[in-house]
C-alpha positions in Angstrom: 44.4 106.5 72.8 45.0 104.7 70.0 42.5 103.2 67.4 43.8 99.7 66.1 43.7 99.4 62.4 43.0 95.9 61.4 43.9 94.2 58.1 42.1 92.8 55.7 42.9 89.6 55.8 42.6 89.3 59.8 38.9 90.6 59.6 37.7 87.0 58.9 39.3 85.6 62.3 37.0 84.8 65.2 38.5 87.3 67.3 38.9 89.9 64.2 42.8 89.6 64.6 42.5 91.4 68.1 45.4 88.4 69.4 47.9 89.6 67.2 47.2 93.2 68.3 47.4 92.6 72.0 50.5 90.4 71.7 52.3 93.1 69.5 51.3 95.8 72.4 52.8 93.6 74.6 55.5 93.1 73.1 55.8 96.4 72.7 55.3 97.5 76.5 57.9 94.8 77.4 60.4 96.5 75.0 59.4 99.7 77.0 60.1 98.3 80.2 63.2 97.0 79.6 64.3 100.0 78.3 62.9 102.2 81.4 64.9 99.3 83.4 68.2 100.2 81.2 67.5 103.7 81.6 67.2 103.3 84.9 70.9 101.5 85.5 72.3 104.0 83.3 71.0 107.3 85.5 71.7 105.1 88.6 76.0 104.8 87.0 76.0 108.2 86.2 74.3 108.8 90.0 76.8 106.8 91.5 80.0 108.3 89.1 78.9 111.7 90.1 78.8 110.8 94.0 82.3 109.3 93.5 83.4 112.4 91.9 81.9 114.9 94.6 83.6 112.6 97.5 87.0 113.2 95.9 86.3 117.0 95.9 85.1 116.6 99.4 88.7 114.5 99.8 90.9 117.3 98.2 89.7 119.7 100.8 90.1 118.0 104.0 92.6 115.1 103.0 94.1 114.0 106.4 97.1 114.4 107.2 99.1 112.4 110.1 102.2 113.6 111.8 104.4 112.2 114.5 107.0 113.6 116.5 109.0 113.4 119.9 108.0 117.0 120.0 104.3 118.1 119.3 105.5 121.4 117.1 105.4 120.5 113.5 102.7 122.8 111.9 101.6 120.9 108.5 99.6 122.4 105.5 98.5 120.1 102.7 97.2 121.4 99.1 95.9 118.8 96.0 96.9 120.8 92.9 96.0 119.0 89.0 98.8 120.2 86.3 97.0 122.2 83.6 98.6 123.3 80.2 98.4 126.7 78.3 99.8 128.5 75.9 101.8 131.6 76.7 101.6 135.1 74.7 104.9 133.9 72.7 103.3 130.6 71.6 105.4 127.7 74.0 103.7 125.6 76.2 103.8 126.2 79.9 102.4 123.6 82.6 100.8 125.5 86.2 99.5 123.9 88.7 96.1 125.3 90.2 93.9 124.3 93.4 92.3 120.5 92.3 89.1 121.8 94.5 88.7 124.7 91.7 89.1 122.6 88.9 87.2 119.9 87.3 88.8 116.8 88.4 87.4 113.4 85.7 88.4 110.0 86.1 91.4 109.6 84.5 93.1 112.7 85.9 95.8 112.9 88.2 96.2 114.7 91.5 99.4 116.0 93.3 99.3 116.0 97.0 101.5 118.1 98.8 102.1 118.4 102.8 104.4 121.1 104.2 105.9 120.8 107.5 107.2 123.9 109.6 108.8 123.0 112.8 107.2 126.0 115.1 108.7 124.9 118.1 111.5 126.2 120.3 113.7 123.1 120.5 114.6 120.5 117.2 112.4 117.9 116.7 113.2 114.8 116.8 112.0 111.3 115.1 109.3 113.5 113.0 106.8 111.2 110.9 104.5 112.3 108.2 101.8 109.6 107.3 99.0 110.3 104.0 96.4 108.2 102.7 96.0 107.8 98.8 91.9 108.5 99.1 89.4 106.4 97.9 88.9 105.8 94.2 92.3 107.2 93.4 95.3 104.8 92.7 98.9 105.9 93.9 100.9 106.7 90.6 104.2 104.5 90.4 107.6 106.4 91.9 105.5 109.6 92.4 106.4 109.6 96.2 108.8 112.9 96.7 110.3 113.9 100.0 113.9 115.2 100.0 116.0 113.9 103.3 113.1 111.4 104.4 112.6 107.7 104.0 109.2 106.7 102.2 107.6 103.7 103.2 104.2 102.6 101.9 100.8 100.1 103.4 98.6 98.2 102.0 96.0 97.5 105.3 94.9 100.9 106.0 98.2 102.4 107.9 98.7 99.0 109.9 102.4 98.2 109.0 104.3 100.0 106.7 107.2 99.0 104.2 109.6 99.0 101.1 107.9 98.8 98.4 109.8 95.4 97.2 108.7 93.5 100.4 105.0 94.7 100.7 102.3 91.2 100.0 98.7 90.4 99.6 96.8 87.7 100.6 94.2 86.8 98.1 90.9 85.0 99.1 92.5 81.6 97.7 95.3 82.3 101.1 97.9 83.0 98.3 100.6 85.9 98.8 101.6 88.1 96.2 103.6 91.1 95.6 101.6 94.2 96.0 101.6 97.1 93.1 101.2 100.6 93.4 97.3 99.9 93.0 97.2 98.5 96.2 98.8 101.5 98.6 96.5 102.8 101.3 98.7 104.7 102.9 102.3 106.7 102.7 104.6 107.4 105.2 107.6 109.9 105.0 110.4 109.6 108.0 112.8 112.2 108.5 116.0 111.0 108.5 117.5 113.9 110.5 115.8 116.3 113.5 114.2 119.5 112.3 115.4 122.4 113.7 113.6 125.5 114.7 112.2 127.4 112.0 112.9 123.9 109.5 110.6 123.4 107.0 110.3 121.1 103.9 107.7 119.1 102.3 106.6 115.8 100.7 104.1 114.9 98.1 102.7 112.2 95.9 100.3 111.5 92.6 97.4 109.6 92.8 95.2 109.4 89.3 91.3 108.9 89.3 89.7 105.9 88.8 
């Protein structure tokens, strides 16, 4: 509780300088409250980062993977891997790759998503398609799309359409088109150029950096 302490000079006023008092406390509780209300915004940022961050975790482990194919036999494994760098017993440098689900992934990092493709089947297969989405609150990293004998096309409505890179567009709310950026890729989409044979295998992969 506290006890207010009065000056001298206030003593003399009708209400013994009480006014002041109760105008200072509430000044002083509305300096409170505002910053409980600033406290609160930060905790509810730092609520909302942390959410952000868990769903990418949540991402890396079960990021879905699309493939198509005239023959259903291409078996597909996918990995997200963050480069980390460490120093070897002679001194030099060395740059490894480890599981992004084991590893602390911050905004500003950047992930590497790789698919593997294994055709399992008995007969080539034909026409095979391999589609990926860049996950949510990640942005696709400019000419990070790798894929050796394939054709890489890329969306920006969600896997709708897909195409080169120089001919993708947005429509902003004012009904102008633009050229879409690497920012604005939802989805990736590697096509074979030649069937897979039996017992083929190769893979394709991309870089996507934390917002």
């Amino acid at each position: 509780m506290r006890i207010p302490c009065l000056h001298p000079e206030r003593r003399n006023r009708p209400d013994g300088g009480l006014s002041h008092l109760v105008a200072t406390d509430s000044a002083v509780k509305g300096w409170e409250n505002h910053l409980t209300e600033k406290e609160t915004k930060m905790n509810k940022t730092k609520r909302n980062k942390a959410r952000i961050i868990i769903s990418i975790m949540f991402t890396l482990l079960l990021l879905p993977t699309a493939v198509r194919a005239q023959q259903q036999s291409i078996e597909l494994k996918s990995v997200a891997e963050v480069e980390v760098v460490t120093t070897n017993a002679q001194g030099s440098k060395e740059v490894n790759r480890v599981d992004a689900s084991k590893s602390k992934v911050v905004p500003g990092d950047t992930v590497i998503f790789t698919t593997t493709y294994t055709n399992v089947g008995k007969k080539p297969a034909e026409q095979v398609v391999i589609t990926n989405p860049v996950p949510d609150h990640m942005n696709y990293v400019d000419l990070s799309a790798e894929g050796k004998g394939t054709k890489i096309d890329f969306s920006v409505d969600k896997g709708k359409s897909y195409g080169d890179p120089d001919k993708l567009t947005l429509t902003d709310a004012q009904g102008m088109k633009r050229k879409a950026g690497p920012a604005d890729y939802t989805d990736i989409r590697w096509t074979l150029i030649k069937p897979l044979p039996t017992g083929g295998t190769g893979s394709v992969s991309f870089r996507a950096k934390l917002q």
